[in-house]
C-alpha positions in Angstrom: 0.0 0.0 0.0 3.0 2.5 0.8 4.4 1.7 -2.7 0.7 2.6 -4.4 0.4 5.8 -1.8 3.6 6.7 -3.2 3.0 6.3 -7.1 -0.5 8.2 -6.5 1.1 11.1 -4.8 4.1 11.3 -7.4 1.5 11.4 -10.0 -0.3 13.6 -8.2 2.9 16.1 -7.7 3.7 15.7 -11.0 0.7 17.4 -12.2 0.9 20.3 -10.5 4.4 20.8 -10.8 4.8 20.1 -14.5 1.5 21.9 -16.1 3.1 25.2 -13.7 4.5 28.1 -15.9 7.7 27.3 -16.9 8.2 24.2 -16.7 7.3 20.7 -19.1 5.9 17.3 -18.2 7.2 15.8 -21.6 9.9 13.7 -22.4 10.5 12.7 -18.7 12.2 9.4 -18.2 10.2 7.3 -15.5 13.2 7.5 -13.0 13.5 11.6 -12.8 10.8 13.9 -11.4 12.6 17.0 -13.3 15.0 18.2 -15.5 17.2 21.4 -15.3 19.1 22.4 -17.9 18.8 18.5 -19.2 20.5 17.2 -15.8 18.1 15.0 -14.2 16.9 15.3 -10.3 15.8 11.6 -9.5 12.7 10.1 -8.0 14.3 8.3 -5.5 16.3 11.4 -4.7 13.0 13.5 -4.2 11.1 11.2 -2.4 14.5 11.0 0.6 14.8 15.0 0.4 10.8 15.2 1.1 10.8 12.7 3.8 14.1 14.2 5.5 12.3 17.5 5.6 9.2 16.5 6.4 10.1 14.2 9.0 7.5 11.6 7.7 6.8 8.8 4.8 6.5 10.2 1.4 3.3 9.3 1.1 2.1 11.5 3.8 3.5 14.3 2.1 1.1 16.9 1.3 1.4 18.0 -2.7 2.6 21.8 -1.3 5.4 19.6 0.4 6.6 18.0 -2.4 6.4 21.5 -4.8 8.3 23.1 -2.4 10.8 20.4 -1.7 11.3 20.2 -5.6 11.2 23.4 -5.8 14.4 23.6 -3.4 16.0 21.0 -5.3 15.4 22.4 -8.5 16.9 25.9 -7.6 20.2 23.9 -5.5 21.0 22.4 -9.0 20.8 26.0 -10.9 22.8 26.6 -8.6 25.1 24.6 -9.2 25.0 24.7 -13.0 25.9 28.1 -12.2 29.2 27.5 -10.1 30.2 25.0 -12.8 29.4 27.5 -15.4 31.7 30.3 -13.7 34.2 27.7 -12.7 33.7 28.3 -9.1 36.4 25.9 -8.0 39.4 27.9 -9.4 38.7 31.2 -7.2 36.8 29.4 -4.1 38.7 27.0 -1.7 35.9 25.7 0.2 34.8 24.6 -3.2 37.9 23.2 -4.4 38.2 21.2 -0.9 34.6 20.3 -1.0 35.5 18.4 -4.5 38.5 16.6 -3.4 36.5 15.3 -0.4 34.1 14.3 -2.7 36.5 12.7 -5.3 38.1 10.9 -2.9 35.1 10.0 -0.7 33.7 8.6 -4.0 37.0 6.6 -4.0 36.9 5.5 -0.9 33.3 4.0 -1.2 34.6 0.5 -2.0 36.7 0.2 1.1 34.4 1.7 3.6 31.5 -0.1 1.7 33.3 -3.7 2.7 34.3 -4.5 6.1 37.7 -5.9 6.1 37.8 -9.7 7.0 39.1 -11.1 10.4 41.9 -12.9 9.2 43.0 -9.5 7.2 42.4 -7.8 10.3 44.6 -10.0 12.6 47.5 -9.7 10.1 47.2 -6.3 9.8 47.6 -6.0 13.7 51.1 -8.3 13.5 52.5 -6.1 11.2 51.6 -2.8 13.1 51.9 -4.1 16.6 53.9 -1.8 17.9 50.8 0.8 17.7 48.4 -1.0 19.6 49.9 -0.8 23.3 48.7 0.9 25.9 51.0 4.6 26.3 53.6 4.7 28.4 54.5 8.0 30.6 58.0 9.5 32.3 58.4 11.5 35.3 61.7 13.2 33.8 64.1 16.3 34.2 65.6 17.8 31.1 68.9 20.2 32.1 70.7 21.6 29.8 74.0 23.5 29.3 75.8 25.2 26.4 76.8 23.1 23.7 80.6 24.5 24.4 80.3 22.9 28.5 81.3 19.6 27.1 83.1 18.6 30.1 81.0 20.2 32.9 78.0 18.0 31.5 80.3 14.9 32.1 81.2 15.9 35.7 77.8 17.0 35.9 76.2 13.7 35.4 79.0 11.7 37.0 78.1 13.7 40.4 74.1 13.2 39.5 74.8 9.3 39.4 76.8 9.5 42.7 73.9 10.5 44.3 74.4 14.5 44.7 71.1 16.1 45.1 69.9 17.5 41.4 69.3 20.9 42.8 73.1 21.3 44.0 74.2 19.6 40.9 72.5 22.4 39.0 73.9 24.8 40.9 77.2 24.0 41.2 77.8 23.4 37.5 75.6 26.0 36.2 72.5 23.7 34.5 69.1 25.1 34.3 65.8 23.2 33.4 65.2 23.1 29.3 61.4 23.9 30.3 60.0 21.6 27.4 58.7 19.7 30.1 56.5 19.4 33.0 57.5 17.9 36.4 55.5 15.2 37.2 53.7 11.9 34.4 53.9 13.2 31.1 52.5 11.0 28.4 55.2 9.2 26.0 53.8 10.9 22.8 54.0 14.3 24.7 57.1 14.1 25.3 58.4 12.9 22.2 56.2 15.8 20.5 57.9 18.3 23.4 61.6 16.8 23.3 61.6 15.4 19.4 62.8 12.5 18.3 65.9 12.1 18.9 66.1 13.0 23.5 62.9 11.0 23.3 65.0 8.1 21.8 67.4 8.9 24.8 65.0 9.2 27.5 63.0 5.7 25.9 66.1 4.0 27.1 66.0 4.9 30.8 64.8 3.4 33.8 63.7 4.5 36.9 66.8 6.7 38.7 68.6 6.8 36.1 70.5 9.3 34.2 71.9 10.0 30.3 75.0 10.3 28.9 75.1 14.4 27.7 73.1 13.8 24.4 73.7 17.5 21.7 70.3 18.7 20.6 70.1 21.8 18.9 72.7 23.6 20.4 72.6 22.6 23.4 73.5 20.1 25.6 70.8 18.0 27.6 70.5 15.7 30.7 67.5 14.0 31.1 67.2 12.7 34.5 64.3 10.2 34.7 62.6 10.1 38.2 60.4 7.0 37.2 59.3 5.1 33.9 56.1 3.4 33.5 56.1 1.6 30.1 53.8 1.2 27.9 51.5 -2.2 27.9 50.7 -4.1 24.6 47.0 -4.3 24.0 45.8 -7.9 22.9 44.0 -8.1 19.4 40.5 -8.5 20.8 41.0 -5.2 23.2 42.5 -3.0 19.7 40.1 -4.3 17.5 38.4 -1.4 16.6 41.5 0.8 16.7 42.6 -1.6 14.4 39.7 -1.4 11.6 39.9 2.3 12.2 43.8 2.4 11.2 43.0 -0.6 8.5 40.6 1.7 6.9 42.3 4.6 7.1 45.6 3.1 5.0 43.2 1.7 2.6 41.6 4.6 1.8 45.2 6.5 1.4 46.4 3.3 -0.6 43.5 3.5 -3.5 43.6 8.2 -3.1 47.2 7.6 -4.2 46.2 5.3 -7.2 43.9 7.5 -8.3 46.1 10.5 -7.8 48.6 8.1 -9.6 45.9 7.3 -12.4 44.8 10.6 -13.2 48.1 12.2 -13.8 49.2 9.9 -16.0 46.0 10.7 -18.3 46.8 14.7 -17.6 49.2 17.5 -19.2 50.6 18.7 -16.3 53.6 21.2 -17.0 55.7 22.8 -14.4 57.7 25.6 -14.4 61.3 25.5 -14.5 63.2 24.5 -11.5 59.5 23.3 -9.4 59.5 20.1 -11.2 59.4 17.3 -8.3 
C-alpha cells in the first residue's frame, strides 16, 4: 500500500508541478521527477529530500510539500549549474576542498562499503603491533648546558649518578631546566612531540633513577634525569580491535587516493615551471 500511496502522490505532484509556468511534463524518463538544464533530479532522490524535511513517509506528504521540496531542489542544481558555469572551483577554496572530499570520498566508497575480514584484520595487527599498546609515561628532568660545556655535562652527570642532590648539581655546574617539560607523568607521545625524536630516543632508554649520557640537541647540551618510567602495555588483538579497523581503513583509503592520484596524472598535461618540477 506504501508503494501505491507513493506512485499516487508522485502522480499527483507531477501534475501540479509540470503543467506550472515554466516548466514541461514531456519527455521525462520514469526515473527523474525533473530536468534542469537537461540534468536530471531523481525520484528516488525527491522522495529522501521530502521525507528528510518532512520528517514523515513520502506518502504522507502533502502536494505543497513535495512542490516546495522540488522546488528547493530544482533551484540547489541552478545553482550549481551556475558554479560549474563560472568555474567556481578555481577562485573558491571551500569549493575546491569540497570536491577533493568528494572525489576521494567517491573513491573510498569501495573500502568503507566492505568491512575488512578477520583474518585480514589479525595480520594487519602483526605487522603494526607496535601501535596498539597501551602509552607509556616519564616523570623526567631535562637540564641543559651550552653546547661548548662539554666537560662540565660529564662531571655534571658523574656527580648526579653519585647520588648529589639535582638541585646542588645544577647549581654548582651551572644547568638550568630546558622547560620543554613538566614535572610530574607526562604521556610518552607528549614528550616525544615536546623533546623530538631524537632526546625521546634517549629518555626511551632509561629506567627509573637513572641518568643520560650528555646527548647535543640543537645547540645545546641535555640531561635527562628520569625520576620513574612506566612503560607502555601491549594491548591484545580482541582489546585494539576497533582501533585496528579504524587504522586498517584509514591506509586503505590512502592506498586506493594515491592510485587514483597516480591514475589521473598519467592521463593529464601537467607542465611545471622550471626548477619546481618534483
Amino acid at each position: 500500500m506504501s508503494a501505491i500511496g507513493a506512485a499516487i502522490g508522485l502522480a499527483l505532484a507531477g501534475y501540479a508541478l509540470f503543467t506550472a509556468k515554466g516548466t514541461s511534463g514531456s519527455g521525462l524518463p520514469p526515473e527523474d521527477v525533473a530536468l534542469v538544464n537537461g540534468r536530471p533530479i531523481l525520484q528516488s532522490d525527491f522522495v529522501t529530500q521530502t521525507q528528510l524535511e518532512t520528517g514523515s513517509a513520502f506518502k504522507d506528504a502533502t502536494v505543497a510539500e513535495r512542490r516546495k521540496v522540488l522546488g528547493e531542489m530544482i533551484d540547489e542544481e541552478l545553482l550549481v549549474q551556475r558554479g560549474i558555469e563560472i568555474d567556481l572551483a578555481a577562485s573558491d577554496p571551500d569549493v575546491r576542498s569540497a570536491l577533493v572530499a568528494g572525489v576521494d570520498l567517491q573513491v573510498d566508497a569501495e573500502v568503507l562499503a566492505a568491512p575488512p575480514e578477520q583474518a585480514t584484520l589479525e595480520r594487519y595487527y602483526a605487522q603494526h603491533r607496535d601501535r596498539y599498546a597501551a602509552e607509556g609515561s616519564m616523570d623526567m628532568r631535562d637540564l641543559v648546558l651550552a653546547a661548548t660545556d662539554g666537560q662540565i655535562a660529564d662531571n655534571a652527570v658523574a656527580a648526579i649518578r653519585a647520588g648529589a642532590p639535582i638541585e646542588a648539581v645544577m647549581a654548582r655546574f651551572g644547568l638550568k631546566e630546558s622547560g620543554k617539560i613538566g614535572r610530574g607523568d607526562n604521556y610518552d607521545f607528549g614528550v616525544k612531540a615536546k623533546l623530538g625524536e631524537r632526546l625521546f630516543a634517549v629518555a626511551a632508554q632509561l629506567g627509573d633513577g637513572q641518568v643520560s649520557e650528555p646527548t647535543l640537541d640543537f645547540g645545546e647540551i641535555h640531561i635527562l634525569v628520569m625520576n620513574s618510567r612506566k612503560s607502555s602495555i601491549p594491548q591484545s588483538f580482541a582489546a585494539a580491535r576497533d582501533q585496528v579497523i579504524q587504522d586498517f581503513q584509514r591506509d586503505a583509503r590512502t592506498a586506493v587516493e594515491q592510485t587514483n592520484i597516480a591514475y589521473l596524472k598519467s592521463r593529464a598535461d601537467i607542465r611545471i615551471k622550471a626548477g619546481l618540477q618534483p
